[in-house]
C-alpha positions in Angstrom: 0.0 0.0 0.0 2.9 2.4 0.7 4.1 1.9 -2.9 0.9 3.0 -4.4 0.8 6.4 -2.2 4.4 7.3 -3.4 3.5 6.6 -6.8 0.3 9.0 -6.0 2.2 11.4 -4.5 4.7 11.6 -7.2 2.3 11.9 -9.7 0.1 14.7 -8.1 3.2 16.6 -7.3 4.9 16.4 -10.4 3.3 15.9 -13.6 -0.6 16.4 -12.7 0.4 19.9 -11.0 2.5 20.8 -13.9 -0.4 19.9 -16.6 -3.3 21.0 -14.5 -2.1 23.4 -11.9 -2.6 23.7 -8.0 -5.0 21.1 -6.5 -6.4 23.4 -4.7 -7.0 25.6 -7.6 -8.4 23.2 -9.7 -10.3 21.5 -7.4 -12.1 24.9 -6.9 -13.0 25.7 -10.2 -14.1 22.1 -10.8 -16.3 22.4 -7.8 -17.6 25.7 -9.3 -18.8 23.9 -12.5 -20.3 21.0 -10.5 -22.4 22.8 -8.1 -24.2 24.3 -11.1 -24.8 21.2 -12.7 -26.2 19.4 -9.6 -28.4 22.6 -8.6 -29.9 22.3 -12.4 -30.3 18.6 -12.0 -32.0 18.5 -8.4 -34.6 21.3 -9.9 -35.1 19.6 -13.0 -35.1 15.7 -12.4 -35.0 15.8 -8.5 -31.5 14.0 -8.9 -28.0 13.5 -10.6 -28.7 11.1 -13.2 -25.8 9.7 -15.3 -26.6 12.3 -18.5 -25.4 14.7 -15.4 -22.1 12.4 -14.1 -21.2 12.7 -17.8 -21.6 16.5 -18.2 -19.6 16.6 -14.4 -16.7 14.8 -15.7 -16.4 16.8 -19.1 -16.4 19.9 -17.2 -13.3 18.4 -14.9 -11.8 17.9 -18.0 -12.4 21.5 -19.3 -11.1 23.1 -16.2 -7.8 20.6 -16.8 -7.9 21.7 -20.0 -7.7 25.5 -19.2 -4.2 25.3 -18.0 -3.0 23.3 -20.4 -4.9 23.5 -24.0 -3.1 21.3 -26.1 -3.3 18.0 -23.3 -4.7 15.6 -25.7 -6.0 12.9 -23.2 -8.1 15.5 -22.2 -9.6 16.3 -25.3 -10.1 12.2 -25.9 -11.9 12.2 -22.7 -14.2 15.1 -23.3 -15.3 13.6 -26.7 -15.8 10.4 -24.8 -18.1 11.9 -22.0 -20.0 14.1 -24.9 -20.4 10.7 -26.5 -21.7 9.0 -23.4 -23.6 11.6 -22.1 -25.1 12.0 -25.5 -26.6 8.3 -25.8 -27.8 8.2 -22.1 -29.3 11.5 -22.9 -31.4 9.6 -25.7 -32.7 7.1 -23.4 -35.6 8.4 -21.2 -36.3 5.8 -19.3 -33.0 5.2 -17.9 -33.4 9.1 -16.4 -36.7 8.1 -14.4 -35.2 4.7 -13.6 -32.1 6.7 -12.2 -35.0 8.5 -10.2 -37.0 5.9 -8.9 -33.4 4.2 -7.8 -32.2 8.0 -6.0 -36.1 8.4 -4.5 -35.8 4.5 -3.1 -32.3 4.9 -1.7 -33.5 8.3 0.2 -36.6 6.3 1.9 -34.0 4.0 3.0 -31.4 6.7 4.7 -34.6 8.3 5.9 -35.8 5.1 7.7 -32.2 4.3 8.4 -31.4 7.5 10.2 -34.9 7.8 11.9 -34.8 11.6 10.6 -36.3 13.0 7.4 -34.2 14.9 5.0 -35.1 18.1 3.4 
């Protein structure tokens, strides 16, 4: 296990904050993005849905992509959640399924915790 955290830790340190930057800084504007993505998906479909994990995880890659432009990976990954998000988009039904899973999985913490969430 203390091999794979010195790889990590190499790795965050060195390349990843050379490509993309300050943790910290990224982190932050990635968070930025996401918090309007989950606000439009709670008041639109009462959940995050997978069309919205897709649109979360090309905007990660856009804020990579803002400090360093020409990282093709990034671009490859974009296209890839565009793709994705794209044919879940198409497919209605796996939205409301995605909904009746999230409103299940609430009723269960609720009952769990003994206390309603709001």
């Amino acid at each position: 296990m203390k091999h794979i955290f010195e790889i990590a830790m190499g790795v965050i340190t060195g390349a990843r904050q050379k490509d993309y930057g300050k943790p910290e800084e990224n982190f932050s504007d990635i968070a930025i993005g996401w918090t309007v993505i989950a606000k439009r998906a709670l008041e639109k479909d009462g959940c995050i849905t997978a069309v919205h994990v897709a649109l979360m995880n090309d905007w990660q890659k856009t804020c990579r992509l803002l400090k360093t432009s020409a990282h093709e990976d990034s671009w490859v990954d974009k296209a890839g959640y565009t793709a994705i998000g794209y044919e879940l988009a198409k497919d209605v039904k796996s939205d409301e399924s995605d909904i009746l899973r999230f409103d299940m999985l609430w009723q269960n913490l609720e009952t769990e915790s003994g206390k309603k969430h709001e």
